[in-house]
C-alpha positions as CSV (number, residue, x, y, z in Angstrom):
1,X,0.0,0.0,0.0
2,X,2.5,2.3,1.1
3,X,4.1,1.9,-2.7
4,X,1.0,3.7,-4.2
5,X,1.5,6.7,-2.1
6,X,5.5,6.6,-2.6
7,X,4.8,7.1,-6.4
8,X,2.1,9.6,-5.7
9,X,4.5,11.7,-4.2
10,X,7.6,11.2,-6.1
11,X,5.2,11.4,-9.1
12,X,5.0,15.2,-8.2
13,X,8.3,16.0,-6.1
14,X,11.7,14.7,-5.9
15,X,12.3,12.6,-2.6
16,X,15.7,11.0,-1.6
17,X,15.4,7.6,0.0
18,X,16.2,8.9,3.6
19,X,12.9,11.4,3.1
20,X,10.5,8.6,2.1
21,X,11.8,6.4,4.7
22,X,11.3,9.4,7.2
23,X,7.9,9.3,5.6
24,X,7.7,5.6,5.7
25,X,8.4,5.4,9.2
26,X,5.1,7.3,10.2
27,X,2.9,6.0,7.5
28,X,0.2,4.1,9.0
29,X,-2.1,1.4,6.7
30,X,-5.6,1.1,7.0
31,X,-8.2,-0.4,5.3
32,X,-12.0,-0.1,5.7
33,X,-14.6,-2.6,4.5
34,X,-17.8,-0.7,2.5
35,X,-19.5,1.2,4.2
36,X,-16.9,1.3,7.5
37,X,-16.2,4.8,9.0
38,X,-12.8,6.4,8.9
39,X,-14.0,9.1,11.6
40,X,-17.4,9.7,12.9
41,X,-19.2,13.1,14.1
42,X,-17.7,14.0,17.9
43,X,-14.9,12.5,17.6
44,X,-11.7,14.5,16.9
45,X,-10.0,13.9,13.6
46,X,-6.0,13.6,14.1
47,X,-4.3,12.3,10.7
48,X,-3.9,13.7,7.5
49,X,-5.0,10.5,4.8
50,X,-4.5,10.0,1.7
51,X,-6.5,7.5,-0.2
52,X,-4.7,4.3,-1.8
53,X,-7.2,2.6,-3.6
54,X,-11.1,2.7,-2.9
55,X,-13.6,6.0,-2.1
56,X,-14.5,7.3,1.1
57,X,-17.2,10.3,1.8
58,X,-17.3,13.0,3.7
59,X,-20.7,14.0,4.9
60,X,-22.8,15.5,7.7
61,X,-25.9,14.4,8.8
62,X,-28.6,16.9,9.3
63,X,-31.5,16.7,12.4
64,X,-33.9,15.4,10.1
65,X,-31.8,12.5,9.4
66,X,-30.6,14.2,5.7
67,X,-27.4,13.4,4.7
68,X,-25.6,16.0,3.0
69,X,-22.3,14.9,1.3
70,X,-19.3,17.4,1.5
71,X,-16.7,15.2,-0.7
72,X,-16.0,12.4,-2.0
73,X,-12.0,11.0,-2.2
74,X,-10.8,8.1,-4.6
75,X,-7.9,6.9,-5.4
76,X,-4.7,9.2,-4.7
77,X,-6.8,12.0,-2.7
78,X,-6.8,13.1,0.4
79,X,-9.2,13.2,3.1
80,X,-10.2,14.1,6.5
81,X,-11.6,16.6,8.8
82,X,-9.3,20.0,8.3
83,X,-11.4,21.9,10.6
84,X,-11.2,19.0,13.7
85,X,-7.5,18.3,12.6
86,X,-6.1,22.3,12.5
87,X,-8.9,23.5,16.3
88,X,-8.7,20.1,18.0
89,X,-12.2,20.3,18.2
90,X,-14.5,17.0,17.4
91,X,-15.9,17.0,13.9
92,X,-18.9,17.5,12.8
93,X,-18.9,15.5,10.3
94,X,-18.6,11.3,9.1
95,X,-16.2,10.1,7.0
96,X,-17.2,6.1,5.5
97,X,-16.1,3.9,2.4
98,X,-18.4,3.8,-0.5
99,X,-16.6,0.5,-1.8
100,X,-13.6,-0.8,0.1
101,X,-10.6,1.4,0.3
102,X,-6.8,1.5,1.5
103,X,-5.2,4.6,2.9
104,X,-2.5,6.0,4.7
105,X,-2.5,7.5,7.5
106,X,-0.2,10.1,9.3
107,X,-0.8,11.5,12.8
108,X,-0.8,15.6,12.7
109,X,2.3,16.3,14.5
110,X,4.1,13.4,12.4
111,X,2.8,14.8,9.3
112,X,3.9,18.6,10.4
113,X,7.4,17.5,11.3
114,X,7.2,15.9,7.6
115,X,6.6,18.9,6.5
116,X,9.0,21.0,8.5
117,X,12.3,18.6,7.5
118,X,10.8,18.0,3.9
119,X,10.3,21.8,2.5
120,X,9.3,20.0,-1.2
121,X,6.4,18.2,1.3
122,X,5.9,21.1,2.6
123,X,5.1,22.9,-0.8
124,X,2.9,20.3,-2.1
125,X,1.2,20.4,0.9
126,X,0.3,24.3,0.2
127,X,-0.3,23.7,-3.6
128,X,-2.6,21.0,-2.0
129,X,-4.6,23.4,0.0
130,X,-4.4,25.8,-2.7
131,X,-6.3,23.8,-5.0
132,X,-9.0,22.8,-2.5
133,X,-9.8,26.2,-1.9
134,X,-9.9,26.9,-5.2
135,X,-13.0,23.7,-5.4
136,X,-14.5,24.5,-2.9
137,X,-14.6,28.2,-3.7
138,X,-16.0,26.9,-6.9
139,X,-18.7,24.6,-5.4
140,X,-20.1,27.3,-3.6
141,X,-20.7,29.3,-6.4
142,X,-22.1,27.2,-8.2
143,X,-24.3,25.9,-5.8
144,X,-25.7,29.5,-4.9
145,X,-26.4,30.1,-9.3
146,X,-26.6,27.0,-10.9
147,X,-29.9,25.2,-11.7
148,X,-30.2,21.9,-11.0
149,X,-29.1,21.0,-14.2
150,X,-26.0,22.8,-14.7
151,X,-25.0,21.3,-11.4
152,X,-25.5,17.7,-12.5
153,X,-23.3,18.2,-15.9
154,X,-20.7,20.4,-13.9
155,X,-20.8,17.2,-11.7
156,X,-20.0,15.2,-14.2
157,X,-17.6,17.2,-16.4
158,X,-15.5,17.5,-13.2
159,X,-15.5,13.9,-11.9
160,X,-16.0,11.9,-14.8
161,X,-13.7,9.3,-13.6
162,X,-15.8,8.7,-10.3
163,X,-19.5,8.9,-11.4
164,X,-20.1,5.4,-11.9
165,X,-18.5,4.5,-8.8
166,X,-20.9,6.9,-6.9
167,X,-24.9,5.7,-5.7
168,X,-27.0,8.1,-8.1
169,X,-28.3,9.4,-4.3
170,X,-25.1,10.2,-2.8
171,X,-24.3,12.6,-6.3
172,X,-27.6,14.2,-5.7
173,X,-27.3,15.0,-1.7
174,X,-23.4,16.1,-2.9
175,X,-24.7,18.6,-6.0
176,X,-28.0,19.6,-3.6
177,X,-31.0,18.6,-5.1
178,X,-33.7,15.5,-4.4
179,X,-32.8,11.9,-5.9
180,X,-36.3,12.3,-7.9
181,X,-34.9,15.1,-9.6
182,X,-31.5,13.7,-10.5
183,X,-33.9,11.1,-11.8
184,X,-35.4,13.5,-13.8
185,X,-32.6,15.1,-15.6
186,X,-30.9,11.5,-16.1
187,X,-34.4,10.6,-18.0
188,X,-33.9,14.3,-20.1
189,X,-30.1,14.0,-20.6
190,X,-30.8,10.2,-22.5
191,X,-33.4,11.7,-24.6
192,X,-31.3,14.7,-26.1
């Protein structure tokens, strides 16, 4: 498992051996059956993971029992609860395998020593962040000023190499409309 993330990283910056044994050394392997948690609402989250092989969610689940997804991470993402992991506070939100899945984990003050010894880490790391910002940024907007529609192709034209892993319920509680009205514009996509 740990091989996958080796060639993630060196895949985007240039390691010696003695910095991916360092990183080695506090990579912890885990693997979580379908539909297993990772983390769970009130606990607090303390690892930075990256995902190996499978897809995990990232969702909250509202009072009336609604679950609204935040994320989804497949294969060479990362995941967890920034907000839990950066305050020390317990999360608010569940974090389970969608189909079985292998990650790494590495405990926050591991992974910030990482980062403080291993400045090219420590760059990716910010790129990293970065870019999710940049999403995220981007998935508000258009949630605010798309219509349904638009969010179900921009959906698609930005994880095209996920949708048929995902339950056609979880994409509609993650783009924020009903299941009937995915439904709908599934029936009015095949007919164009």
């Amino acid at each position: 498992m740990f091989e996958i993330f080796q060639k993630y990283l060196t895949d985007k910056i240039e390691l010696s051996n003695d910095q991916l044994e360092l990183i080695r050394s506090v990579s912890k392997e885990k693997k979580l059956r379908k539909k297993q948690f990772l983390s769970q609402e009130g606990e607090v989250w303390h690892y930075n993971a990256f995902i190996c092989r499978g897809l995990v969610k990232t969702f909250s689940i509202a009072e009336n029992g609604t679950e609204h997804i935040i994320n989804f991470a497949p294969d060479n993402y990362w995941t967890g609860d920034r907000e839990s992991l950066i305050n020390g506070t317990v999360s608010r939100l569940n974090i389970d395998a969608i189909e079985p899945t292998e990650l790494i984990l590495i405990e926050k003050t591991d992974f910030e020593k990482l980062c403080a010894d291993i400045p090219q880490l420590n760059q990716l790391v910010n790129q990293l962040i970065q870019k999710s910002f940049i999403v995220s940024q981007g998935r508000i907007l258009a949630n605010i000023s798309f219509t349904a529609e638009e969010k179900y192709e921009n959906f698609l034209a930005k994880y095209p190499h996920i949708v048929n892993r995902i339950p056609q319920h979880m994409i509609a509680s993650y783009i924020g409309i009903t299941p009937e009205t995915l439904t709908r514009l599934r029936r009015n996509k095949v007919k164009k």
